[in-house]
PyMOL CGO cylinders between C-alpha atoms (Angstrom):
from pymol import cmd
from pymol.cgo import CYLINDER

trace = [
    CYLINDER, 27.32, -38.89, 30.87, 24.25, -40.99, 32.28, 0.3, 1, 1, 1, 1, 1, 1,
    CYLINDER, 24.25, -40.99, 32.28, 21.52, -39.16, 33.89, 0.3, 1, 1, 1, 1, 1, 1,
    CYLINDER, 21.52, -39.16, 33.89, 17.81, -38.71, 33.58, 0.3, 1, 1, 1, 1, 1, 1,
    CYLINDER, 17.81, -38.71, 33.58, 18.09, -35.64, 31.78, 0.3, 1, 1, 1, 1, 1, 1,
    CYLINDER, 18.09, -35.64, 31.78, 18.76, -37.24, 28.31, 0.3, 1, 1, 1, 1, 1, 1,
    CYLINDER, 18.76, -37.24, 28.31, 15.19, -38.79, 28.07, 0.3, 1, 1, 1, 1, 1, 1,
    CYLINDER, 15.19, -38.79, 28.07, 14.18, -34.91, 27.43, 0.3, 1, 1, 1, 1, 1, 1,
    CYLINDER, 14.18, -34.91, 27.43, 16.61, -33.43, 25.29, 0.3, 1, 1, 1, 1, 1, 1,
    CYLINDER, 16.61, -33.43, 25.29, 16.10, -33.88, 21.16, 0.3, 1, 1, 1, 1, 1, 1,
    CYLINDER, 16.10, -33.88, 21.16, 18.36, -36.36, 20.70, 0.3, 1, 1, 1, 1, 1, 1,
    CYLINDER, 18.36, -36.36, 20.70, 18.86, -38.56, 23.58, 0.3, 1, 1, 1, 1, 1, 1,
    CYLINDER, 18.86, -38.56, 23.58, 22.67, -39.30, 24.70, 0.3, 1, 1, 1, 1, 1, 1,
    CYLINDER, 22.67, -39.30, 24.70, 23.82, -36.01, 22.61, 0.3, 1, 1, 1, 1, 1, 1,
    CYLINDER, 23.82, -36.01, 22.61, 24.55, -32.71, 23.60, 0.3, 1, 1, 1, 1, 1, 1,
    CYLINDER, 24.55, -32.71, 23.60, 22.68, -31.89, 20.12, 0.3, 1, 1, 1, 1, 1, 1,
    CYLINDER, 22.68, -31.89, 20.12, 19.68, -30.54, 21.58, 0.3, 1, 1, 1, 1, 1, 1,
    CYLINDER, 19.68, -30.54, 21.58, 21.98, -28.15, 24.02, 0.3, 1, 1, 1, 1, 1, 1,
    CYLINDER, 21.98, -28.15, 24.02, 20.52, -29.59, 27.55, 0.3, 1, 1, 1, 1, 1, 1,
    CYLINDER, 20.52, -29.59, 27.55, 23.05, -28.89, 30.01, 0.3, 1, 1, 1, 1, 1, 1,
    CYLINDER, 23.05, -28.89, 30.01, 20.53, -30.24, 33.23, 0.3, 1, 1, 1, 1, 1, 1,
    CYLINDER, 20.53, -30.24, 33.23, 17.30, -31.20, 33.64, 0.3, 1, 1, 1, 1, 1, 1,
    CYLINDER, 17.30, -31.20, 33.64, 15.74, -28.05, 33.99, 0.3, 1, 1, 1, 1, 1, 1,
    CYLINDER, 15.74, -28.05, 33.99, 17.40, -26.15, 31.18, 0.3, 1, 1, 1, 1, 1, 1,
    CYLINDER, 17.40, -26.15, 31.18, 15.99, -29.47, 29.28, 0.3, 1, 1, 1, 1, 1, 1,
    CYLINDER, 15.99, -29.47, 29.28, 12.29, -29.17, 30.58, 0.3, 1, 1, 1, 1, 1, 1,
    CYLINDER, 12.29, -29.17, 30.58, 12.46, -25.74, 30.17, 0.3, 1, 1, 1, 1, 1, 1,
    CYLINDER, 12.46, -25.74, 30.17, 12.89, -26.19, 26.39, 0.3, 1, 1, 1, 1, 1, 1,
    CYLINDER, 12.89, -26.19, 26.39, 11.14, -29.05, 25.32, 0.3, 1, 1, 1, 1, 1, 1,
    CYLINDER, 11.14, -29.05, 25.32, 7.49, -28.84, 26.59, 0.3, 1, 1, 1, 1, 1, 1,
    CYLINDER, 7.49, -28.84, 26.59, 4.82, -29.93, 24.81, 0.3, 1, 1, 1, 1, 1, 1,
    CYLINDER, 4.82, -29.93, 24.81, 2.85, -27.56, 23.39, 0.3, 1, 1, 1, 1, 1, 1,
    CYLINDER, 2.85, -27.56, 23.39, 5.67, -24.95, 23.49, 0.3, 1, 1, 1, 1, 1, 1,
    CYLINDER, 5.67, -24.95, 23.49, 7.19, -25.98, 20.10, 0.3, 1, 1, 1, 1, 1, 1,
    CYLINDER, 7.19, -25.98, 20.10, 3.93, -25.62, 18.15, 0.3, 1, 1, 1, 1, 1, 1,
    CYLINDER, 3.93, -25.62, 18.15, 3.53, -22.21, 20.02, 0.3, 1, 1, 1, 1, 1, 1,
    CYLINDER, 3.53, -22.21, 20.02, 7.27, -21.35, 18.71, 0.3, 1, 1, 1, 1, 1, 1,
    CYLINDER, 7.27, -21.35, 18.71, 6.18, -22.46, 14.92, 0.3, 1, 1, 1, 1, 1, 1,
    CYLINDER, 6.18, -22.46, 14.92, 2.93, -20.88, 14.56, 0.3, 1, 1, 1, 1, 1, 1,
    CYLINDER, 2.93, -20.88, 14.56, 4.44, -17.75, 16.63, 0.3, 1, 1, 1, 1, 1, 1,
    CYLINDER, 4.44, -17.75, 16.63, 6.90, -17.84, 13.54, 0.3, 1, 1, 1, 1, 1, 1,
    CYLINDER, 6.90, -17.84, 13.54, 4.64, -18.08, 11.11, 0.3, 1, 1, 1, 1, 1, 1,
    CYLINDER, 4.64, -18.08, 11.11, 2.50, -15.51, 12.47, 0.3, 1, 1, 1, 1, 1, 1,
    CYLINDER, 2.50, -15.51, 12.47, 5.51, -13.08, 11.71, 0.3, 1, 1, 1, 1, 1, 1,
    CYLINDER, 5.51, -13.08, 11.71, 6.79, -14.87, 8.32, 0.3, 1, 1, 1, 1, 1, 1,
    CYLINDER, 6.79, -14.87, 8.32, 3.05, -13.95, 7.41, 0.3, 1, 1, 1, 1, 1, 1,
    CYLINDER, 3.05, -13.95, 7.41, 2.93, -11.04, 8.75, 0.3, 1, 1, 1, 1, 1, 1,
    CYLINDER, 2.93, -11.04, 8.75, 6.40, -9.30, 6.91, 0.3, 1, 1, 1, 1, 1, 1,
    CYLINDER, 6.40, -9.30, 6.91, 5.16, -10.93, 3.89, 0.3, 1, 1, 1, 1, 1, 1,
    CYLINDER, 5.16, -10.93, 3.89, 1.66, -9.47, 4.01, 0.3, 1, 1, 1, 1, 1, 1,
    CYLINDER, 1.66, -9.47, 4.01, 3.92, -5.84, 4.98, 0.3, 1, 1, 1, 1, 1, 1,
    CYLINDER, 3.92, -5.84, 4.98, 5.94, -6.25, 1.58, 0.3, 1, 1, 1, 1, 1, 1,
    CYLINDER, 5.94, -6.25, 1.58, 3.06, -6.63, -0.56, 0.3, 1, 1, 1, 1, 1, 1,
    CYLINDER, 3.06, -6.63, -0.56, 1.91, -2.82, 0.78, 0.3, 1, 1, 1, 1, 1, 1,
    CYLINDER, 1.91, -2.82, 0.78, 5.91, -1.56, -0.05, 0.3, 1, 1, 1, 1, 1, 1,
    CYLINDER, 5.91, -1.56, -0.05, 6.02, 0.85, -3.44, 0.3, 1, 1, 1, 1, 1, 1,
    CYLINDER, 6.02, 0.85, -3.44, 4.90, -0.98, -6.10, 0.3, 1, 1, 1, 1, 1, 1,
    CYLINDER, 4.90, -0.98, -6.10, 7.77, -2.29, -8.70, 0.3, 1, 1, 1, 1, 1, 1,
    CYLINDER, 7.77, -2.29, -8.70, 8.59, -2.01, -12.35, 0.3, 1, 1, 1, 1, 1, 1,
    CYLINDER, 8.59, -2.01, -12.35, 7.18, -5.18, -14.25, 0.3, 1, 1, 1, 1, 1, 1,
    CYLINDER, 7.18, -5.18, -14.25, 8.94, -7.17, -16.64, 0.3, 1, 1, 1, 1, 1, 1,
    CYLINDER, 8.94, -7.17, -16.64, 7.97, -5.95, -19.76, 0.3, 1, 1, 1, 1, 1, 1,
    CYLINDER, 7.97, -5.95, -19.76, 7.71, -8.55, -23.02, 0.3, 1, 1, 1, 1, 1, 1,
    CYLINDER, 7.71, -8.55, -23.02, 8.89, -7.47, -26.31, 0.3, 1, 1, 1, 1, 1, 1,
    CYLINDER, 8.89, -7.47, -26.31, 6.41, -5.27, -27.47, 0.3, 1, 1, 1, 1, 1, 1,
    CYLINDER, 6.41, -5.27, -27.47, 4.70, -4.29, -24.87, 0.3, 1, 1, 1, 1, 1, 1,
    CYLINDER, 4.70, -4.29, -24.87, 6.09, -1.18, -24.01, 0.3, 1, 1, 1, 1, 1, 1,
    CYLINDER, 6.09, -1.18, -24.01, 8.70, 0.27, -21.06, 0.3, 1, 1, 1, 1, 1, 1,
    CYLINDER, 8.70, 0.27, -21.06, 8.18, -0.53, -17.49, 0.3, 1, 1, 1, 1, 1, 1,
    CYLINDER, 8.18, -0.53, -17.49, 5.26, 2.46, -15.80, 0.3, 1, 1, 1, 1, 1, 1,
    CYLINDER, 5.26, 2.46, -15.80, 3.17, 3.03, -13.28, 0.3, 1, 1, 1, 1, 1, 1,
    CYLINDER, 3.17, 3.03, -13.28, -0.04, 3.88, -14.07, 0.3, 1, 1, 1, 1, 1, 1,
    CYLINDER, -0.04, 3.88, -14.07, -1.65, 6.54, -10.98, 0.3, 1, 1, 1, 1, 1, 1,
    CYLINDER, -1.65, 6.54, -10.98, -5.46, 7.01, -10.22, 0.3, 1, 1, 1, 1, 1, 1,
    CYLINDER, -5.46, 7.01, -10.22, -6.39, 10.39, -8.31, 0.3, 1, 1, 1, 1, 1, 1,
    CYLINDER, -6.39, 10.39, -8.31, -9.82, 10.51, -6.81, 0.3, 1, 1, 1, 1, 1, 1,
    CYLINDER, -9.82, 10.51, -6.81, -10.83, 14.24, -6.70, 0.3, 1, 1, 1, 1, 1, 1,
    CYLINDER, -10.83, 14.24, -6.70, -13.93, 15.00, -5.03, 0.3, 1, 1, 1, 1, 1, 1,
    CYLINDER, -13.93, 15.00, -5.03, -16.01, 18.06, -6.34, 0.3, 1, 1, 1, 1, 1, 1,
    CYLINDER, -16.01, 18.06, -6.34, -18.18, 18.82, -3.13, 0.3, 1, 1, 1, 1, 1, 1,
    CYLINDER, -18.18, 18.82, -3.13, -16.39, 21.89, -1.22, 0.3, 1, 1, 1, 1, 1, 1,
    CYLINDER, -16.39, 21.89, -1.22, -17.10, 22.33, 2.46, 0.3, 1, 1, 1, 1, 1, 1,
    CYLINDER, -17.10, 22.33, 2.46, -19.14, 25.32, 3.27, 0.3, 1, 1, 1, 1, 1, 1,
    CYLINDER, -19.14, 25.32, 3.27, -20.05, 26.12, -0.12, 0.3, 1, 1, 1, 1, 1, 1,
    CYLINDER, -20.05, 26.12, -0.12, -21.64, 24.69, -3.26, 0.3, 1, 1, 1, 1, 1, 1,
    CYLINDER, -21.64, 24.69, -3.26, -19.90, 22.14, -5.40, 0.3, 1, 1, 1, 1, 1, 1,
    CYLINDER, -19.90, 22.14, -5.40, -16.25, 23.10, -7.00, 0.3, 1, 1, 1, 1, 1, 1,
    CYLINDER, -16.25, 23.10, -7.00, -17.24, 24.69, -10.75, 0.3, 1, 1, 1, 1, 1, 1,
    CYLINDER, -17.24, 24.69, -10.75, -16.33, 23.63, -14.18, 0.3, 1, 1, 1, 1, 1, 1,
    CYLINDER, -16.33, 23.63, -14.18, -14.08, 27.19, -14.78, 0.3, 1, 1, 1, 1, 1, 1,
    CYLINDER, -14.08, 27.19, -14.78, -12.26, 25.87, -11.20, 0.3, 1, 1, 1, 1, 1, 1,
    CYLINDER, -12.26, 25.87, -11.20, -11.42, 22.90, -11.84, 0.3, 1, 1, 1, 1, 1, 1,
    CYLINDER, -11.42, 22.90, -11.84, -10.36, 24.22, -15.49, 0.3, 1, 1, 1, 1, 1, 1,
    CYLINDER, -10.36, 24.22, -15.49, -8.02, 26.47, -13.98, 0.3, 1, 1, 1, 1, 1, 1,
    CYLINDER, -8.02, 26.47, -13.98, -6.84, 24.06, -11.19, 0.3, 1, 1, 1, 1, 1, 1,
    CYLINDER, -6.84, 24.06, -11.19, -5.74, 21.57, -14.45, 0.3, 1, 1, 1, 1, 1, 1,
    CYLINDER, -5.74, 21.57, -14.45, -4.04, 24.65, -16.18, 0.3, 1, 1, 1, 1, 1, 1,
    CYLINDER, -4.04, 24.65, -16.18, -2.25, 25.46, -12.78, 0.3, 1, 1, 1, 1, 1, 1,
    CYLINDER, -2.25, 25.46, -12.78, -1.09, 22.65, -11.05, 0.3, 1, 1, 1, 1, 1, 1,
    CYLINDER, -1.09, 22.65, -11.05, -2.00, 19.32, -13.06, 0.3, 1, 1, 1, 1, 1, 1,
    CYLINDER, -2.00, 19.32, -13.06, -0.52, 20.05, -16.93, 0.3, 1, 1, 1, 1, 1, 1,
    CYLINDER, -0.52, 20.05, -16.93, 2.67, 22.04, -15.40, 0.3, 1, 1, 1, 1, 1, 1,
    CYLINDER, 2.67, 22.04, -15.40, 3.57, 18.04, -13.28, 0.3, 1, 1, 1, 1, 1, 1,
    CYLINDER, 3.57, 18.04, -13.28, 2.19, 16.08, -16.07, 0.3, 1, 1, 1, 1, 1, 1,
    CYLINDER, 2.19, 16.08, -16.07, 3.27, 17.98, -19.53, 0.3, 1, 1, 1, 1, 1, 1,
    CYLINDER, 3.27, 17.98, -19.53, 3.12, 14.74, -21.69, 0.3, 1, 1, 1, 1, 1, 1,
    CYLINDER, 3.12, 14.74, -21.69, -0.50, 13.63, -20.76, 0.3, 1, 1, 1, 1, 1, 1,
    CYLINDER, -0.50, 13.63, -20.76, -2.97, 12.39, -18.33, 0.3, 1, 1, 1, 1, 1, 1,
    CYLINDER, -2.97, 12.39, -18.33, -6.54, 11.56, -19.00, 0.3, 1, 1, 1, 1, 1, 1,
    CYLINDER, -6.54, 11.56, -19.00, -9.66, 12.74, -17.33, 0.3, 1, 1, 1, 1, 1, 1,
    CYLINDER, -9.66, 12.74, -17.33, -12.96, 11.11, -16.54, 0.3, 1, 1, 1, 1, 1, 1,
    CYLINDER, -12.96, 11.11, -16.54, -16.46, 11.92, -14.93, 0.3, 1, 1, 1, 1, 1, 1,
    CYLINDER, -16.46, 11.92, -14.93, -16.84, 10.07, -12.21, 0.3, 1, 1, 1, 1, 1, 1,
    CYLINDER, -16.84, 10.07, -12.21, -19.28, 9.52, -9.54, 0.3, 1, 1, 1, 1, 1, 1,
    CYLINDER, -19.28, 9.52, -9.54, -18.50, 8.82, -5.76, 0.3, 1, 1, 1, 1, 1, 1,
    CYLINDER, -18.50, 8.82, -5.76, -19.92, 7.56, -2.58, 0.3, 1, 1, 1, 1, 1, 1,
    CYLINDER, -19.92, 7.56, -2.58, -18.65, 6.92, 1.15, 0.3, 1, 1, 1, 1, 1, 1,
    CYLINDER, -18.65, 6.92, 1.15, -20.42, 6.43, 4.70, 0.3, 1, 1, 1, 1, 1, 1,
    CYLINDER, -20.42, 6.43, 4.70, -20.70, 9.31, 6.75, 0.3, 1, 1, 1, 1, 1, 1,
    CYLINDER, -20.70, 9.31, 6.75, -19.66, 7.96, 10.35, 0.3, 1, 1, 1, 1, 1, 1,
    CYLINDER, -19.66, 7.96, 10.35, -21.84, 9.83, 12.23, 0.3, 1, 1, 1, 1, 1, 1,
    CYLINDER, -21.84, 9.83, 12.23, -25.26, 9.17, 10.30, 0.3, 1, 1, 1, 1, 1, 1,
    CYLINDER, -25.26, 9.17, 10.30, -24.18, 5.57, 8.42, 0.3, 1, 1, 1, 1, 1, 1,
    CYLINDER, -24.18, 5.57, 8.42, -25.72, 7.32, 5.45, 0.3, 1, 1, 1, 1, 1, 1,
    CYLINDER, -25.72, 7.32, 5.45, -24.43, 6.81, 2.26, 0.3, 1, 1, 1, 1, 1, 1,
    CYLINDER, -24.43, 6.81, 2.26, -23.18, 10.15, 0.64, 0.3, 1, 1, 1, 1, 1, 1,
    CYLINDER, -23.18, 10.15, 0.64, -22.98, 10.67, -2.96, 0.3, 1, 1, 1, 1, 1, 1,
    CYLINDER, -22.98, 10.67, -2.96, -20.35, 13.30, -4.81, 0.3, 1, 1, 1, 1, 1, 1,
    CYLINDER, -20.35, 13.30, -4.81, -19.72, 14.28, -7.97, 0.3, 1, 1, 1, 1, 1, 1,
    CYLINDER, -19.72, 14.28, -7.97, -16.10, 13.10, -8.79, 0.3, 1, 1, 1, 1, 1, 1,
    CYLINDER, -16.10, 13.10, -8.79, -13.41, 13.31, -11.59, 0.3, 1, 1, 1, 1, 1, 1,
    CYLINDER, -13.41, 13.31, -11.59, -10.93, 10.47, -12.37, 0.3, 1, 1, 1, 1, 1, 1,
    CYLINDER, -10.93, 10.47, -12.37, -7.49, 11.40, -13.56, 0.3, 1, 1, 1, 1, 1, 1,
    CYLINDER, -7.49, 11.40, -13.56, -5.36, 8.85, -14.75, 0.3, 1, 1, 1, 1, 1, 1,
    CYLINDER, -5.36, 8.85, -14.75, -1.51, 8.49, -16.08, 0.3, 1, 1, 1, 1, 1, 1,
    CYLINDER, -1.51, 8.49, -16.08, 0.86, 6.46, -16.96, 0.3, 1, 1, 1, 1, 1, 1,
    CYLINDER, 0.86, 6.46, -16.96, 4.63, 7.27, -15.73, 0.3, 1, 1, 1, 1, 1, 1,
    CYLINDER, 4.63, 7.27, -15.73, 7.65, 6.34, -15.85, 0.3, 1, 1, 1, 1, 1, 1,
    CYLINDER, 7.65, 6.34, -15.85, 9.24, 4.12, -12.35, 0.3, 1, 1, 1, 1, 1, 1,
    CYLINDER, 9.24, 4.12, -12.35, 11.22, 6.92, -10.82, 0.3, 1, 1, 1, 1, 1, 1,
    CYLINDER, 11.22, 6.92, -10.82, 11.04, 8.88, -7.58, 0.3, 1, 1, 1, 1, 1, 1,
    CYLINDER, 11.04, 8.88, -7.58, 10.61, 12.11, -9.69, 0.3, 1, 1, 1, 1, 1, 1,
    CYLINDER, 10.61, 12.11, -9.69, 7.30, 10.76, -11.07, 0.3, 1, 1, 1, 1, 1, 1,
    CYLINDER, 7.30, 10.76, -11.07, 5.71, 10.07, -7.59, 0.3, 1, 1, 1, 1, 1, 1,
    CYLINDER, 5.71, 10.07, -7.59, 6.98, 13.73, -6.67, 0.3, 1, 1, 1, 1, 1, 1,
    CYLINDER, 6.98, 13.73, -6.67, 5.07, 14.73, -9.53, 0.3, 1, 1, 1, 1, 1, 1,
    CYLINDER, 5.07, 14.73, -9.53, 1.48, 13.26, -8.43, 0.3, 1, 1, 1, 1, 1, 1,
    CYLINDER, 1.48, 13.26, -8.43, 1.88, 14.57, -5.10, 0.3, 1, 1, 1, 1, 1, 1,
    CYLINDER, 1.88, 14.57, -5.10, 2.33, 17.95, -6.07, 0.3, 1, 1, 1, 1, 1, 1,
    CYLINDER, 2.33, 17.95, -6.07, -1.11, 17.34, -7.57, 0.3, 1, 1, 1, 1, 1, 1,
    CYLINDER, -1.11, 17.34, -7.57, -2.46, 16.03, -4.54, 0.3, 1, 1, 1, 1, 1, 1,
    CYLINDER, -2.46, 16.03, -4.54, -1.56, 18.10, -2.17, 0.3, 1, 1, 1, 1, 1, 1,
    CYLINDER, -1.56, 18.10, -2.17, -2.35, 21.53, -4.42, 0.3, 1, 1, 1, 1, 1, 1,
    CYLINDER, -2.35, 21.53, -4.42, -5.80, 19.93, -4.69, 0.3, 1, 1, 1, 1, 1, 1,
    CYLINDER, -5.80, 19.93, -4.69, -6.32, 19.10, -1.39, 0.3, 1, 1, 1, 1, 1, 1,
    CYLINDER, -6.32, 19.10, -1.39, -5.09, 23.46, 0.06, 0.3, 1, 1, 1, 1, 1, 1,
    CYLINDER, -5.09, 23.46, 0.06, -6.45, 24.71, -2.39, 0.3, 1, 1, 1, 1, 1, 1,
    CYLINDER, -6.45, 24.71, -2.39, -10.12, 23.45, -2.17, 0.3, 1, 1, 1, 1, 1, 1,
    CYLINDER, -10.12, 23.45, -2.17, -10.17, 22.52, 1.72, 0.3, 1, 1, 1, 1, 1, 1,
    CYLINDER, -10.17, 22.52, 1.72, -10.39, 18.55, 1.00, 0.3, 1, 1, 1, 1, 1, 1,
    CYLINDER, -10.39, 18.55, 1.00, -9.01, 15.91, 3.72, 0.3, 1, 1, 1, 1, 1, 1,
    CYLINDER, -9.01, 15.91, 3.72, -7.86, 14.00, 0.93, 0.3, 1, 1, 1, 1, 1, 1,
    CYLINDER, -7.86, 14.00, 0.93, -7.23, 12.96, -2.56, 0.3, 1, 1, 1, 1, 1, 1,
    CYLINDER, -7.23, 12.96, -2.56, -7.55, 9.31, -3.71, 0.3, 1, 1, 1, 1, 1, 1,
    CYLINDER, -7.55, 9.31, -3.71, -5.14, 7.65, -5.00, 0.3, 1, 1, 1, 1, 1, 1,
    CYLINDER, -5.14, 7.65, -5.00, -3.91, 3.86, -6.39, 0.3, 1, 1, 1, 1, 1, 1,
    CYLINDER, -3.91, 3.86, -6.39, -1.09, 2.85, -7.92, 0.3, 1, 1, 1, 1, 1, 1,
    CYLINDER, -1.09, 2.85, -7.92, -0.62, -0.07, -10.50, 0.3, 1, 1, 1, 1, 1, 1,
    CYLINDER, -0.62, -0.07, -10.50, 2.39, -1.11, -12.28, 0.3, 1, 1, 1, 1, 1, 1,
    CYLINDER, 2.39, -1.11, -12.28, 1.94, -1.66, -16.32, 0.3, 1, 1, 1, 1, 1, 1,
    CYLINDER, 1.94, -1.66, -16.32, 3.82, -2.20, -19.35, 0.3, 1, 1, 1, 1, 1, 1,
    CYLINDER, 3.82, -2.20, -19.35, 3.26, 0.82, -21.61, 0.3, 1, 1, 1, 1, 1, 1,
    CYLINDER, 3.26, 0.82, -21.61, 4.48, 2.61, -25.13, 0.3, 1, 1, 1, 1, 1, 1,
    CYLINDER, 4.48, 2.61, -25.13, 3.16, 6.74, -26.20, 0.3, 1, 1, 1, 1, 1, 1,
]
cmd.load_cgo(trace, "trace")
């Protein structure tokens, strides 16, 4: 099996490398092409890793001591209502009554917040009066469902595009 062909294959004299002829040979083994191949590779490697990190966040490994696996939610609720004045103390009373303590009957906590984003049109910086609600759940589908609920009733019920939200897995006892 002499030829010229084997001075471009991996492994010259084997069939190792898979070059049939010459071309098939040239055709796989150019320079430059196998660096393009790794980093190509490592561009996706990367780029699922970097995609997994954004998946659902899971349950940690609790010590002794430190409490059952949770996941402790942060809702961003924004007080300013469009076309009217900001949402009122006996409103948002009523929206907790109605919606938040009927998903979350064992707790939540609520804070006083204030907010800011960049209007896209103007670049100004606008200010809002916000309120924090945090809780700590238990790592099921059913406490997710719960949130959202929240969310969404929030978000119908006083015309808002959204409702803030981050998720953080914790180690927790109540």
């Amino acid at each position: 099996m002499g030829g010229p062909w084997k001075e471009s294959c991996w492994e010259p004299g084997s069939a190792a490398g898979g070059c049939s002829d010459r071309r098939s040979a040239v055709r796989r083994f150019r320079p430059g092409t196998a660096w393009a191949s790794v980093l190509h590779r490592l561009c996706i490697a990367g780029l699922a890793a970097g995609l997994a990190s954004c998946a659902a966040p899971t349950a940690p490994s609790c010590a002794p001591g430190t409490g059952q696996p949770m996941l402790v939610f942060n809702l961003f609720f924004g007080k300013s209502i469009p076309r009217r004045g900001d949402l009122t103390q006996a409103e948002w009373q009523q929206f907790l009554d109605d919606s938040v303590t009927v998903n979350l009957p064992n707790g939540y906590t609520v804070v006083d917040a204030s907010g800011a984003w960049m209007d896209p049109t103007t670049r100004r910086t606008i200010k809002e009066a916000s309120k924090l609600l945090i809780v700590a759940l238990p790592v099921t589908p059913l406490s997710l469902a719960a949130v959202n609920r929240i969310r969404n009733e929030y978000q119908s019920r006083f015309r808002q595009q959204l409702v803030g939200m981050t998720v953080e897995p914790a180690c927790g006892s109540f």
